[in-house]
N, C-alpha and C positions, 0 to 999 in steps of 0.2 A: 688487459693491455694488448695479448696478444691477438685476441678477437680485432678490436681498435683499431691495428697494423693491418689487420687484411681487408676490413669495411673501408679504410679508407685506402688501399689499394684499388678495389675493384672500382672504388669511383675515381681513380683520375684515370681521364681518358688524355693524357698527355704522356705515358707511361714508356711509350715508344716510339720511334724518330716518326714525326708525321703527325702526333696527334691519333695516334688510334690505340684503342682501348687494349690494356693488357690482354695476354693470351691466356693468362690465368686468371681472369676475370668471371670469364664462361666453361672453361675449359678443365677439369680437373685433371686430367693426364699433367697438362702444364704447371699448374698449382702443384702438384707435387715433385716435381723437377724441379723449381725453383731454388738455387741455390747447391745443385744438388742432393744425392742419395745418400752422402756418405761421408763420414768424419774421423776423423783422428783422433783417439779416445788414450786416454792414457793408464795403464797397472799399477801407478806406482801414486803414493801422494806428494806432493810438492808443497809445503803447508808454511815452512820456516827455513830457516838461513841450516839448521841438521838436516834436514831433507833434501835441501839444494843441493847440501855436499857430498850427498850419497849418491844421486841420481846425476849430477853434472860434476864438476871441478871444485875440488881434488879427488873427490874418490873415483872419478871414472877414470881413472888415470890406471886404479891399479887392474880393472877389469880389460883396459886397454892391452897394458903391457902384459898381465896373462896372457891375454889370445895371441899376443904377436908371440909369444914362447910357445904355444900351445894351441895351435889354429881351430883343431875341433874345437875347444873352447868355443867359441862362437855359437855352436848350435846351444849349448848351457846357457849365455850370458845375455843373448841377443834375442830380438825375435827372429832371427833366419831361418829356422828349421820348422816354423811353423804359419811361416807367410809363401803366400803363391805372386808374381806376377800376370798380372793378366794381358797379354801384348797382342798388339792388331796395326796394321797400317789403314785400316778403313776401305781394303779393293771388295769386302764381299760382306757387308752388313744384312745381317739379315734375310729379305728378299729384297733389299734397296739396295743391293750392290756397291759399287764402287764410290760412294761416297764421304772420303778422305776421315784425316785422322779425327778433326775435329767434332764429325757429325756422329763420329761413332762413338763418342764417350759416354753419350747416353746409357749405350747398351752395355760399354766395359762399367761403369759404373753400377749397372745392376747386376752382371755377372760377380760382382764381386762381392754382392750383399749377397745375392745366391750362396756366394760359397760358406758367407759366414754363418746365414741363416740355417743352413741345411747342412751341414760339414763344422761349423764353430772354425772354420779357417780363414785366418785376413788375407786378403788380395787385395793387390793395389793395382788399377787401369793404368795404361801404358800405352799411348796412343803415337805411333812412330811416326814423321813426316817423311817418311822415306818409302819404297817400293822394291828396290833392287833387292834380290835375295841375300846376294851376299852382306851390303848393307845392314841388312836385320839382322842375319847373323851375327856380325861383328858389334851390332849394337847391342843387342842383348846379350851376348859373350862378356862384354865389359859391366851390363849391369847384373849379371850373373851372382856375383859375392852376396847383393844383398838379400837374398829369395833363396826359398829350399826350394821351390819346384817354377818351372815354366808354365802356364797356359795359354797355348797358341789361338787364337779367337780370330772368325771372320777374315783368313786371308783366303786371298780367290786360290783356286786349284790352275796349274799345275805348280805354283810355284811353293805352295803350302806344303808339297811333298819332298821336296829338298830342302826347305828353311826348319821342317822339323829334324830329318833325318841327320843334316851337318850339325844341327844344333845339340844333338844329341851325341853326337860322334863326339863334340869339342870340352862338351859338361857332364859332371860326375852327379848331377839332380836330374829329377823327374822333367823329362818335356814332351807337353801332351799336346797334341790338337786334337779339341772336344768337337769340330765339326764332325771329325774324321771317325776319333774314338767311344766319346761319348753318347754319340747316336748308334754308333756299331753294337756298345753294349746295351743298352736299352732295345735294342731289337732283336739281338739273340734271345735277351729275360724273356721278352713275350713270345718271342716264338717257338722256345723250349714249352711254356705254358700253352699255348695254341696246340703244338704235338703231343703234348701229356692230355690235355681234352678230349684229343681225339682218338688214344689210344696207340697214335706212332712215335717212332723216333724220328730224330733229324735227320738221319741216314735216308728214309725212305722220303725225304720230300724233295723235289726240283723247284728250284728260286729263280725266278725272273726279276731283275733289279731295273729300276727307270733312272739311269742318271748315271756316270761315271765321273762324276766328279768327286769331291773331295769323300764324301758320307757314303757313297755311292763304292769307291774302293773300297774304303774301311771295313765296309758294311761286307763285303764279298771275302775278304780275306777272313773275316771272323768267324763267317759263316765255315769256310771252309776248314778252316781252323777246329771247330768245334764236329765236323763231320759230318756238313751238308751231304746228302745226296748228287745233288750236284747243282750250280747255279750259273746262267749266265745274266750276262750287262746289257745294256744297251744303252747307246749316247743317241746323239740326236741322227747320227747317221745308221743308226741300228746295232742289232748285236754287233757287240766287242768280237773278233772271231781272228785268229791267227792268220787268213786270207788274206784280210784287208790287207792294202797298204798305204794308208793314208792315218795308221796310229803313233800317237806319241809312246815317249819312253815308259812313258806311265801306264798306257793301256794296250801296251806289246805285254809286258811285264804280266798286268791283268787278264789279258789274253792267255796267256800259259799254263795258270793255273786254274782258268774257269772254263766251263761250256765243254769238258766234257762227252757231251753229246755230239758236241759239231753242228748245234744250229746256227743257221745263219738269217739274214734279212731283216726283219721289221721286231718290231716289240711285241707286237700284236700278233703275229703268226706266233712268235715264242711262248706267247702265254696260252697257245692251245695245250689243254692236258697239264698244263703245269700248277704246280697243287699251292703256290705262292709267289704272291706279289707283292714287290717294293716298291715304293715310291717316294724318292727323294731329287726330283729333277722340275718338278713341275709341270704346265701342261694339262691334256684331260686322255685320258683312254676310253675309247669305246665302249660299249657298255657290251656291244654283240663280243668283240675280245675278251672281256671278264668272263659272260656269259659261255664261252669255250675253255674256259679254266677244269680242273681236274672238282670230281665232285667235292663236298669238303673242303673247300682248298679258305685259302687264308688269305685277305686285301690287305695290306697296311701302307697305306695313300697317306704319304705323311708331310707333302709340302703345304706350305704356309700362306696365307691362309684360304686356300682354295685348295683342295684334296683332289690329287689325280683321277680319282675316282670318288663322288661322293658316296657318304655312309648309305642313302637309303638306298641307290643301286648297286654297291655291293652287298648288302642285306641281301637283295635276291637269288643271291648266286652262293654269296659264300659265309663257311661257319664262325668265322672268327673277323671281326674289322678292326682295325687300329688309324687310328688318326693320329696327325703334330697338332692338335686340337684339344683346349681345353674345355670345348662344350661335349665335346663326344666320350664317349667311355673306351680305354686302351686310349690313353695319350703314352705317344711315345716322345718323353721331353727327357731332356738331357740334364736335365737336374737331380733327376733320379740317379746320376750317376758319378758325374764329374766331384762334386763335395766327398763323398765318400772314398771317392778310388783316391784323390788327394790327402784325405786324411790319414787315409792307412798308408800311402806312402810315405808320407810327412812322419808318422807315428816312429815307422822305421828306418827313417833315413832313407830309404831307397834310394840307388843310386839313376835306377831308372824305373817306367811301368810296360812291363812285358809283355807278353801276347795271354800269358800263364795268367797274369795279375788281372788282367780286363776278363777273361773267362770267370775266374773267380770271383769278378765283381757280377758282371751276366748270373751267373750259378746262384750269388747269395740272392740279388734281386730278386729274379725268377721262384725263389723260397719262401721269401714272404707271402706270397700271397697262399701260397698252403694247400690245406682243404675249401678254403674258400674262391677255388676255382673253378672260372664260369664262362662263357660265350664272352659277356660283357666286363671280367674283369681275367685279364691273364698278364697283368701288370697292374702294379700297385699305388698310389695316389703320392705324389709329390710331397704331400701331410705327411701319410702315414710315418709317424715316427719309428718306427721300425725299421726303414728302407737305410738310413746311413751307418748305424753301425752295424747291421750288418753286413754293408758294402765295405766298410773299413775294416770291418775285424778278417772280413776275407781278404781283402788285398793286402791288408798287412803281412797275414798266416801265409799268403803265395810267394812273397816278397823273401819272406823268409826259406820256406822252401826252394827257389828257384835261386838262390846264394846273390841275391841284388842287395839286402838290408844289412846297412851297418851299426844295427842294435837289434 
């Protein structure tokens, strides 16, 4: 029958206003969208008039008036403490940008199969018609009770950097923007593993970063965090540098504590001698700029899906490549990360995820991959089942050490 339901889809060619043939006809991307990704599944059985009354009226009555006496209650009784929302207003999809709430549910709906997939944790999409920062705040402050953690998705920068921070300020749960964080730690794993290849530590490397925006701070503060050598930014106006005066609050702030050195001007002058590159802004860099990189030095071109630098010219130049590419080996994808730092949040309550907690999640990553470290693998494959518990069981253990976990 269900064969029957799609044969006779693909042939009506009346499927859509006008007469033109469904998009799922020829299309398999769209054939699986259909109807959406993702459903509401139920734990409990619901089978007879004794089941109704356990799971609805009268017995929800007494698990009601417990929690109203006993408000933790809730995380026992409910699924709260082990559901994420996934919230976006639609300003920064993907590389599609600013394409409102609507068109972005696509993505919130597979981020939240991600998370169940790779993490065992429900997320529910959240697609805001709004924009103002405060706005989302307030909106998601009020849907707050029903979700143990926040996941902040595709808001454009700058304002993704005060919607998380107040948000965080106002709520006693985890709230994360995986632009910001989830690419930050995925980039540390590998490039701890890049330095252990090569025989250094972090300390001894200089980071040139392509992008200040959202991934592009994150990715800098993490860095530094964990004991870069030292790293500067660069936006479209060139290094980040204390000089300027034409920077926001956001990249005064980044200013401060990067660059070090005191370079200044272009991207490409900066990545003379500098033993890594990031990229997360988009764009192409020169290949004669690579080619004046430090020897050994490390590319990871990681915007979507054209790479600041392609893999085969940075091959020539340098020992390690990373791509946001899943044809290339070192994908640096954010899945590797986000399920897992949720989980071991979620596991402990956490009241929030620290600087401590995303290191430890960077640290367990980066472990997997072991002795099986290589040019072509210094992060570990999205599959590998291995990769979420032990991103969890670390962010959990950090959560607890850093006195955030209320179990």
């Amino acid at each position: 029958m269900a064969a029957e339901i799609v044969n006779s889809r693909s042939e009506d060619k009346t499927d859509l206003e006008g007469g033109a043939e469904p998009l799922d006809s020829f299309d398999p991307v769209f054939a699986l969208h259909r109807g959406g990704k993702m459903a509401v599944q139920a734990t409990v059985p619901v089978r007879d008039k004794d089941d109704l009354s356990l799971a609805y009226t009268p017995g929800v009555a007494r698990v009601c008036t417990a929690i109203a006496e006993q408000p933790d209650l809730v995380n026992d009784y409910t699924w709260k403490s082990s559901v994420v929302a996934v919230v976006t207003d639609g300003t920064a999809v993907l590389g599609l940008g600013d394409i409102g709430p609507e068109a972005s549910l696509p993505v919130m709906e597979g981020k939240a199969i991600l998370f169940k997939q790779f993490g065992g944790v429900d997320a529910v999409p959240i697609a805001l018609n709004c924009t103002d920062a405060d706005e989302i705040v307030e909106t998601v402050v009020r849907l707050a009770p029903s979700f143990g953690g926040i996941n902040l998705e595709d808001i454009s920068a700058p304002r993704c950097f005060e919607i998380e921070r107040k948000l965080q300020e106002r709520l006693d749960i985890p709230v994360f923007h995986d632009d910001q964080h989830g690419t930050a730690v995925v980039t540390l794993a590998a490039l701890r593993n890049a330095a252990r290849l090569s025989g250094r530590e972090i300390s001894q490397l200089r980071a040139v970063i392509s992008g200040a925006g959202a991934a592009g701070v994150a990715i800098a503060k993490m860095l530094v965090e964990a004991g870069i050598g030292d790293v500067a930014v660069a936006d479209r106006k060139g290094i980040v540098s204390a000089d300027r005066g034409d920077l926001t609050d956001v990249k005064r702030e980044l200013a401060a504590f990067t660059n070090k050195a005191g370079i200044s001007g272009t991207l490409e002058e900066a990545l003379a001698g500098a033993d890594v590159f990031i990229g997360v802004s988009g764009g192409t860099v020169a290949e004669s700029a690579v080619a004046s990189m430090a020897e050994g030095a490390f590319v990871f071109a990681m915007a979507n899906p054209n790479p600041e630098v392609h893999p085969e010219i940075a091959h020539k130049y340098a020992a390690v490549v990373a791509t946001g590419r899943s044809d290339f080996p070192n994908q640096i994808n954010n899945v590797l990360a986000f399920p897992g730092i949720f989980a071991g949040a979620l596991q402990v309550r956490a009241t929030r995820i620290t600087e401590g907690m995303k290191i430890a999640a960077a640290e367990a990553l980066a472990s997997v991959v072991g002795d099986d470290l290589a040019a072509d693998y210094v992060i570990p494959s999205p599959f590998d089942e291995r990769v979420a518990p032990a991103v969890t069981a670390a962010v959990a253990a950090a959560a607890r050490a850093e006195g955030v976990a209320r179990r």
